[in-house]
C-alpha positions in Angstrom: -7.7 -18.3 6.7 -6.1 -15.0 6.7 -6.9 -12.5 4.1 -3.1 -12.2 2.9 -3.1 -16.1 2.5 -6.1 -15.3 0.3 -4.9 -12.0 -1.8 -1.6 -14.1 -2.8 -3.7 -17.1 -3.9 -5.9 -15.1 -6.2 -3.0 -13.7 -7.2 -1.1 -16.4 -8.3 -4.4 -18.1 -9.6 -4.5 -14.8 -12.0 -0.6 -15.7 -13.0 0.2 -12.3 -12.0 3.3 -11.1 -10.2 3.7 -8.9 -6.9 4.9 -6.0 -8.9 2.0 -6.4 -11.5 -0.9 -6.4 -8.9 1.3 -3.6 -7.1 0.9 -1.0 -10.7 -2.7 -2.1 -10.5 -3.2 -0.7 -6.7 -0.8 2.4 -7.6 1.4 1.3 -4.8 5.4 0.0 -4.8 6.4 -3.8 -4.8 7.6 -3.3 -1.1 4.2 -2.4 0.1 2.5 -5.2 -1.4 4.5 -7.4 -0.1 4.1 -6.3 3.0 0.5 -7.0 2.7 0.8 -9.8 0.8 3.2 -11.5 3.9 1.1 -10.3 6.5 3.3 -7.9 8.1 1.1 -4.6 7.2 -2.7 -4.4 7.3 -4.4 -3.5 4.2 -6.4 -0.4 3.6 -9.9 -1.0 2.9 -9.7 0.8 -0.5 -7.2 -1.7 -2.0 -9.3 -4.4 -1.0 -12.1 -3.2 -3.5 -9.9 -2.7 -6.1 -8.9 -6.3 -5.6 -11.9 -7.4 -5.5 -13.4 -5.7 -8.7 -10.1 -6.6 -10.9 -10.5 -10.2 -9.5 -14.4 -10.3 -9.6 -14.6 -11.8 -6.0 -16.6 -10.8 -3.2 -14.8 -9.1 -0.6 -15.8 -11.9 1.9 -13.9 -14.4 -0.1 -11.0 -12.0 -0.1 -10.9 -11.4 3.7 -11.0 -15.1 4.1 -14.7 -15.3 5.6 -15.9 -17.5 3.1 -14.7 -20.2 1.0 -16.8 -20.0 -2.3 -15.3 -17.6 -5.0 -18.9 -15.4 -5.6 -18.5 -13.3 -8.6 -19.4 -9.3 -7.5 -22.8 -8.7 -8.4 
């Protein structure tokens, strides 16, 4: 699985919108989208904040595991 399959699931598994989890990274709609679809890579940084806000491992985020493991 590819880590922007993985940030849209948790997203939508959190019933939050593109533009909500866009104000939560400081960034615009359009950018997380572009993530989101695959078309730009992520910067690292966002990935923790995702991680924290969602309390998932970064693993589970980039799509290297398949358990949800709540951040230590």
């Amino acid at each position: 699985m590819y880590y922007y399959q993985r940030i849209r699931d948790v997203r939508e598994d959190a019933d939050l919108n593109q533009q909500q989890v866009a104000e939560l990274l400081n960034i615009t709609r359009q950018q997380y989208q572009l993530y989101e679809s695959g078309k730009r890579e992520m910067p690292m940084h966002l990935f923790v904040v995702l991680a924290k806000h969602y309390n998932v491992s970064l693993d589970y985020l980039a799509g290297l595991c398949l358990c949800k493991k709540p951040l230590v």
